[in-house]
C-alpha angles and dihedrals in degrees: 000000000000120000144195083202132107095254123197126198109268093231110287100323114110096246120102112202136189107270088239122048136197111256119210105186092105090045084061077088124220136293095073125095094263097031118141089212133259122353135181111231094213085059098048083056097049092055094046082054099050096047081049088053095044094047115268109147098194152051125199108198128154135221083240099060107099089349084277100332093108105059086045090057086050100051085046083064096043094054088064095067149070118264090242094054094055121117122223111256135219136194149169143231155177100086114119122194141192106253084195092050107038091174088051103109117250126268117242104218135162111175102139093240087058087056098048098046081047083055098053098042091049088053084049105053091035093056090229130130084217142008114243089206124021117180131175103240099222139340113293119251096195098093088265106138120225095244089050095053086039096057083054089062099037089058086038088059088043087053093048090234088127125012090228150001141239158178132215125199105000125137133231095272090055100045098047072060101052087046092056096068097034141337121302090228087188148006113210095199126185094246133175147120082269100042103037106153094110093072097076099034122036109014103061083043084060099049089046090059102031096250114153113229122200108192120222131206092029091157092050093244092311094308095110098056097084089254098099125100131151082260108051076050088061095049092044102123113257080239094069116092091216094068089071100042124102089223089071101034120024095027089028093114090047099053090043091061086058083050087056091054105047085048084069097043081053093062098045083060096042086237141119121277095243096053083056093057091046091053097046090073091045097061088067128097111259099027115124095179146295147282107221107178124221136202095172141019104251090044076072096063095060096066105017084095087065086075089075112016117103112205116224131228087264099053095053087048087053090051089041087050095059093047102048 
């Protein structure tokens, strides 16, 4: 699709995508273990449609959002548009839950005969004749070794049942494997101002072997938007996974005090803060772009800026202040 959009080349994959994506996993809707609560469907849609319309050229979802209800979302919103307005679509595997125990956390699993059936359910449930991006989700925990699932995608991509192929959340030592038995098209790292690990581990290892990585989580969940008090915590529904998480209870007051920052750095750049702390991962080696999740429309607007906005050195010593 066409894009009024700064794009960047994805790796070295032939696709150029948008340096900011939208993000699915919250339109998977509530009632699952890492559910962000309820969610109307016609909304989720909406706000596919307006980051389409204001230039966005992918979507990152998952099999697990929503146990499926994500990518079918998704496919709903696709359907509404011409085939040369669609944005490439990514998604991920390897996750297999319990339909009778929708709370029950998710398997991480990589036999090879688990990732293709994910493949062609996702394909089903997306309405595609092939996936632009696949990624295995996590490591397995089933005893399948990593060379052993990534086989599985390398002969997928042969096949042309998906265009590339990725991994998400994987360290260095697993990825020097994977890369071992075929390119590691793409890394999809946890990456934020107040997770910023990423920063001295995958991600150079990513710009030394031309792997794409597309950062999830930019916002911090949402707690670095400016939105965020010990309050709006407390309100949060049972139903949503953050209201368990240390990030927003035991190290809440820590990770306010980043908020706060970037809230500075936002009005240097006449932005919204949300746009600040999405630009602040892009500014590191190794970073494509990012997946910045929406529930709404106008949530769009606040860090749609981010696509195009370059941080400077004083704005990242004003972030590293507050962590340190």
């Amino acid at each position: 699709m066409q894009t009024s959009l700064p794009v960047v080349p994805f790796g070295r994959t032939d696709m150029h995508i948008t340096r900011v994506g939208f993000g699915a996993w919250a339109i998977g809707g509530g009632g699952w273990a890492n559910a962000w609560g309820a969610q109307d469907d016609d909304e989720s849609v909406a706000a596919i449609h307006a980051a389409i319309e204001r230039g966005i050229n992918w979507i990152d979802t998952a099999a697990i959002y929503g146990q499926g209800h994500s990518e079918e979302v998704v496919a709903r919103a696709l359907r509404d548009l011409p085939e040369d307005e669609r944005p490439y679509v990514f998604t991920k595997g390897g996750l297999v839950w319990n339909p009778d125990n929708r709370m029950e956390p998710a398997k991480r699993v990589g036999r090879p005969e688990v990732i293709r059936q994910g493949v062609e359910d996702s394909l089903r449930r997306l309405g595609v004749e092939r996936i632009d991006l696949y990624q295995m989700h996590w490591p397995a925990e089933d005893g399948t070794p990593v060379e052993e699932y990534w086989q599985a995608f390398v002969d997928l991509k042969a096949e042309g049942k998906v265009r590339a192929i990725g991994l998400s959340n994987h360290d260095v030592p697993l990825l020097e494997r994977a890369e071992a038995i075929g390119h590691v098209d793409s890394l999809q790292p946890k990456f934020a101002a107040i997770w910023p690990e990423a920063k001295d581990t995958v991600l150079p290892w990513c710009a030394d072997h031309g792997t794409g990585a597309i950062v999830y989580s930019p916002m911090g969940s949402g707690l670095l938007t400016g939105a965020f008090t010990a309050e709006r915590v407390a309100s949060l529904p049972e139903d949503d996974w953050r209201k368990r998480s240390a990030d927003f209870t035991t190290n809440l007051e820590r990770n306010l005090r980043v908020a706060d920052a970037l809230a500075e750095v936002a009005r240097r750049h006449d932005v919204p803060q949300a746009a600040a702390a999405v630009a602040w991962t892009l500014g590191f080696r190794g970073v494509t772009a990012a997946i910045v999740g929406a529930r709404r429309p106008d949530q769009i607007d606040g860090w749609i800026p981010a696509a195009g906005l370059e941080l400077t050195d004083e704005d990242y010593a004003t972030v590293a202040a507050a962590t340190a």
